[in-house]
C-alpha positions in Angstrom: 28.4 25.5 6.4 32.0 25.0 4.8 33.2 21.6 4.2 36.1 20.6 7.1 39.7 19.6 5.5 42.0 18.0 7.9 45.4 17.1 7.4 44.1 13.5 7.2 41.0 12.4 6.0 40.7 9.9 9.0 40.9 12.4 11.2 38.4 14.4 9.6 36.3 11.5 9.4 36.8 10.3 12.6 35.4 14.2 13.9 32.1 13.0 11.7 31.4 10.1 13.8 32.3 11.6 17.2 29.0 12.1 18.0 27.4 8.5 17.0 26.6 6.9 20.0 26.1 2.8 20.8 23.1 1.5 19.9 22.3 4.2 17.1 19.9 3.5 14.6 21.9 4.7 11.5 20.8 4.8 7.8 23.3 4.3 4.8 22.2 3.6 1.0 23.1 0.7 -1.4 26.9 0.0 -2.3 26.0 1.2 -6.0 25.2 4.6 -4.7 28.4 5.5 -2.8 29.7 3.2 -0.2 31.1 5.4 2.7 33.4 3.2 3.8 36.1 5.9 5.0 33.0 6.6 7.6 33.0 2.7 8.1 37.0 3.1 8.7 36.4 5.6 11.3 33.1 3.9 13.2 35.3 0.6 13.4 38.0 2.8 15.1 36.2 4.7 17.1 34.7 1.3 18.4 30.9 2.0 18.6 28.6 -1.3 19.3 25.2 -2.0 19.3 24.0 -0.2 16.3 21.0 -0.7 14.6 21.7 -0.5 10.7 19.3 0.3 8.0 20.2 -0.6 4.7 18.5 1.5 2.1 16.9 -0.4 0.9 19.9 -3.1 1.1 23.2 -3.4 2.3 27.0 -4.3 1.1 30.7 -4.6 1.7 30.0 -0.9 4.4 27.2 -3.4 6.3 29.0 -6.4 6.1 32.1 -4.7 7.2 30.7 -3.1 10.1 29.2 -6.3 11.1 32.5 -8.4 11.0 34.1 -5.2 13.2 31.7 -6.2 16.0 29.5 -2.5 15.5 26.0 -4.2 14.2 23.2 -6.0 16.4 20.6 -5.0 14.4 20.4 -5.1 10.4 17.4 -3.7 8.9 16.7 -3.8 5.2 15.8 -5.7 2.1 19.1 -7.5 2.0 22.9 -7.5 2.4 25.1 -9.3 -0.1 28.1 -8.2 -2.0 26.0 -8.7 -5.8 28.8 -10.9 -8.5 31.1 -11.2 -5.4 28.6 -13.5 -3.6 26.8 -13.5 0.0 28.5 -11.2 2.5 30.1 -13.4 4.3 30.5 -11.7 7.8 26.2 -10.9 7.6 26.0 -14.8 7.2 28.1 -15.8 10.2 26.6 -13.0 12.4 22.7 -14.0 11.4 23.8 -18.2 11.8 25.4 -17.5 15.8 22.8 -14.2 16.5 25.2 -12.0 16.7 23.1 -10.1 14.7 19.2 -9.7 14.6 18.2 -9.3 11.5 14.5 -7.5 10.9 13.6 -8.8 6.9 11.6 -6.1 5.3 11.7 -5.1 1.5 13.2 -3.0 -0.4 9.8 -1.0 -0.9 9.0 -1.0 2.7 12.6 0.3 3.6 11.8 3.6 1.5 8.8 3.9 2.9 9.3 3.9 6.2 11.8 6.4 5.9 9.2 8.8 3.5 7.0 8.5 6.5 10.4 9.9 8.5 10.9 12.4 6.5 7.0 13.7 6.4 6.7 13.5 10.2 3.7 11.3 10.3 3.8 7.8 11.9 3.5 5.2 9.2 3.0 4.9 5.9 0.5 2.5 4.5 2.0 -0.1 1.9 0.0 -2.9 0.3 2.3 -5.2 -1.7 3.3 -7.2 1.5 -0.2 -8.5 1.6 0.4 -12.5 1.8 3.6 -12.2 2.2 5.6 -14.2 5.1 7.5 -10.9 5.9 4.2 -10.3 7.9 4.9 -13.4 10.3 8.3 -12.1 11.7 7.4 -8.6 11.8 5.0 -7.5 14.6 5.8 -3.7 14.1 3.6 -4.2 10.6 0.2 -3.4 11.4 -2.5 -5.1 8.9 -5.4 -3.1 9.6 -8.8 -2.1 6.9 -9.0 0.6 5.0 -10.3 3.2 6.7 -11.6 4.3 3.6 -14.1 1.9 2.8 -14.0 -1.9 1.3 -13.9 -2.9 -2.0 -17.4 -4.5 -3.6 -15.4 -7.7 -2.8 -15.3 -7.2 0.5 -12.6 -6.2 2.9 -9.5 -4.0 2.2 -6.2 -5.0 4.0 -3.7 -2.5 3.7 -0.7 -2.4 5.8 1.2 0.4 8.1 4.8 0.5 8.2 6.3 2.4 11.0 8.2 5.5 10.2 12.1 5.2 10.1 14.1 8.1 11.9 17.5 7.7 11.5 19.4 9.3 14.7 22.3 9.7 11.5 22.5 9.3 7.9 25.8 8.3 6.6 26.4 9.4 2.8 29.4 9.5 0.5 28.9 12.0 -2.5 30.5 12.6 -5.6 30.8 16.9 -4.8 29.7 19.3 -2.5 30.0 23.0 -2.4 31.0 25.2 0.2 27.6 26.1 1.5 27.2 22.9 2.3 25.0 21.3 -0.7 25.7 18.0 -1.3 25.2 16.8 -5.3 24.0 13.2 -5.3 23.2 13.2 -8.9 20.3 10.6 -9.9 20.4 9.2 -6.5 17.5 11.0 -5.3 16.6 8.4 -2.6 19.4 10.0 -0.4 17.4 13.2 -0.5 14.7 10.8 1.4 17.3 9.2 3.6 18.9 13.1 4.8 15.2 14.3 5.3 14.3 11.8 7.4 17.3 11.4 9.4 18.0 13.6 12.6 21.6 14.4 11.3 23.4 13.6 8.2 26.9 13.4 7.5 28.8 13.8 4.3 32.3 12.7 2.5 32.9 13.6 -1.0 35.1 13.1 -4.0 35.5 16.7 -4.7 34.1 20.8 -2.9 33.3 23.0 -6.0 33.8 26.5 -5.4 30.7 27.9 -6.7 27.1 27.6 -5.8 25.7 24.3 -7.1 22.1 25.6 -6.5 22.8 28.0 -9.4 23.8 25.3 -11.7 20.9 24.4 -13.4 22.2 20.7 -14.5 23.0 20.1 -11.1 20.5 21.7 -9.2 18.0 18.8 -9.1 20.4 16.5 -7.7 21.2 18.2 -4.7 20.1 18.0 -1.0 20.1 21.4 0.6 22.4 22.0 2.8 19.7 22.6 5.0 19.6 18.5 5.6 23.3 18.3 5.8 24.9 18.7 8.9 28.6 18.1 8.1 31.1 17.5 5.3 34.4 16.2 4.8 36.1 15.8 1.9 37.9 12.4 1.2 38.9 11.7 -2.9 37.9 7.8 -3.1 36.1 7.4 0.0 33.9 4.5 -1.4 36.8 2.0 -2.3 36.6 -0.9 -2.4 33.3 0.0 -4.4 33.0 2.1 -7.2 31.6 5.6 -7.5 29.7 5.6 -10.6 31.2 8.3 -12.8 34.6 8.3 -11.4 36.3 5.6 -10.7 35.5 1.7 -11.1 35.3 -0.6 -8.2 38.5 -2.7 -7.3 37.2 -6.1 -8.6 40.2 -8.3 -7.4 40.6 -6.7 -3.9 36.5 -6.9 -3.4 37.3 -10.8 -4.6 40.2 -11.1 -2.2 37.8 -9.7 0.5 35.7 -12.6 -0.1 38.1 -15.3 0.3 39.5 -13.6 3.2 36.1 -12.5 5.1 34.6 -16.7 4.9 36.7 -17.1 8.0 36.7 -15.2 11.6 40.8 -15.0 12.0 40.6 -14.0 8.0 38.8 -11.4 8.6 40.4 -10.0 11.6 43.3 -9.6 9.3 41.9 -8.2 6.7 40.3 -5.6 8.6 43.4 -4.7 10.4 44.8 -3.8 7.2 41.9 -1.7 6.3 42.2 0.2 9.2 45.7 1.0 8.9 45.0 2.4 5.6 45.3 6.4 5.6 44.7 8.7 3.2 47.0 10.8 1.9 47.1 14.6 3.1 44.4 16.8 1.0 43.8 20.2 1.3 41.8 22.4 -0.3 41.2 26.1 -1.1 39.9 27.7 1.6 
């Protein structure tokens, strides 16, 4: 699979999300790990609803954007805030009127619901949610013995988390190659995140021209291209946030996001700056 280049990298973006219907269920990592917020550019304009996010294992300034854009009614995860910067201001307005249902979980219960995705098999069990309230609001949680015999104190809860399945797993990457592995670098719980998902799609900072499965520094760090299903390359698709390694996040604009996002009509114009943002033309080497 060779990496698309458009004259735009909206409109290759915007070929990513084609397929990503309403009511997805759709899978993106942490803020720290890549935001893909040229993919959140394109959902917003492509106008999809409905979908149910999974924040692995929480979510950021690409959830809380999506929400404020009207695309969210479910958010699933261990959290969404935007870290120094504060709550995420849309995810607190949408939770307060229900425009959004969110389904609490934890960050260890995220990851293993999507290892039970990528294995095939049901559920996963998980212990540490044991006396927890997270059991009271979720009724997908199974608390059942173990099947394995008790303990010589007695019984042995242990709980089932249902697999997660992604319909799509969105990912912004630091390089890809042109058979189509993506290098994630110490980020190995997007290799959990593509296996589990039916279809994962893929922007990058940069398409090296060799083989990055030959590269033995890089080699661990990669999801096969056997997981990915698509690739576009877009130089700075995580801004506002950073991409560790390359380029810092933009402090004051994520702070002027803030001020801007604690109000509806704020946002609104915010976001219609966002979206009239373009990249540059990039090609690349064929």
């Amino acid at each position: 699979m060779t990496p698309s280049v458009a004259a735009t990298v909206d409109a290759a973006c915007a070929r990513l999300v084609a397929d990503i219907a309403d009511g997805a269920l759709v899978a993106a990592m942490k803020d720290t790990s890549g935001a893909p917020m040229a993919l959140a550019r394109a959902l917003i304009r492509k106008g999809v609803r409905d979908l149910h996010l999974v924040c692995v294992p929480t979510g950021g300034l690409f959830a809380d954007v999506l929400i404020g854009a009207g695309c969210v009614a479910t958010v699933e995860g261990g959290g969404v805030s935007l870290g120094e910067f504060g709550q995420a201001p849309c995810f607190v307005r949408a939770v307060k009127s229900g425009a959004v249902r969110p389904l609490d979980t934890t960050c260890p219960a995220v990851y293993a619901a999507l290892q039970a995705g990528e294995k095939g098999i049901p559920f996963m069990p998980l212990r540490g949610l044991i006396g927890s309230d997270i059991l009271r609001y979720r009724s997908d949680y199974k608390v059942v013995d173990n099947p394995f015999g008790a303990t010589a104190e007695g019984r042995d809860p242990i709980v089932l988390i249902p697999a997660i399945r992604p319909d799509v797993a969105l990912i912004h990457a630091p390089l890809a190659d042109r058979e189509g592995n993506l290098w994630v670098g110490r980020d190995h719980e997007l290799r959990i995140v593509a296996h589990a998902a039916k279809r994962t799609v893929a922007t990058v900072e940069a398409i090296f021209d060799g083989n990055l499965m030959a590269d033995p520094l890089r080699a661990a760090g990669i999801i096969a291209a056997l997981y990915v299903d698509a690739i576009v390359l877009a130089p700075r698709g995580a801004l506002l946030r950073a991409m560790p390694g390359l380029y810092d996040e933009d402090a004051a604009a994520m702070a002027a996001y803030v001020r801007a996002a604690e109000a509806p009509e704020g946002f609104r114009a915010w976001l219609d700056r966002f979206l009239g943002q373009d990249e540059p033309a990039r090609r690349a080497a064929e």
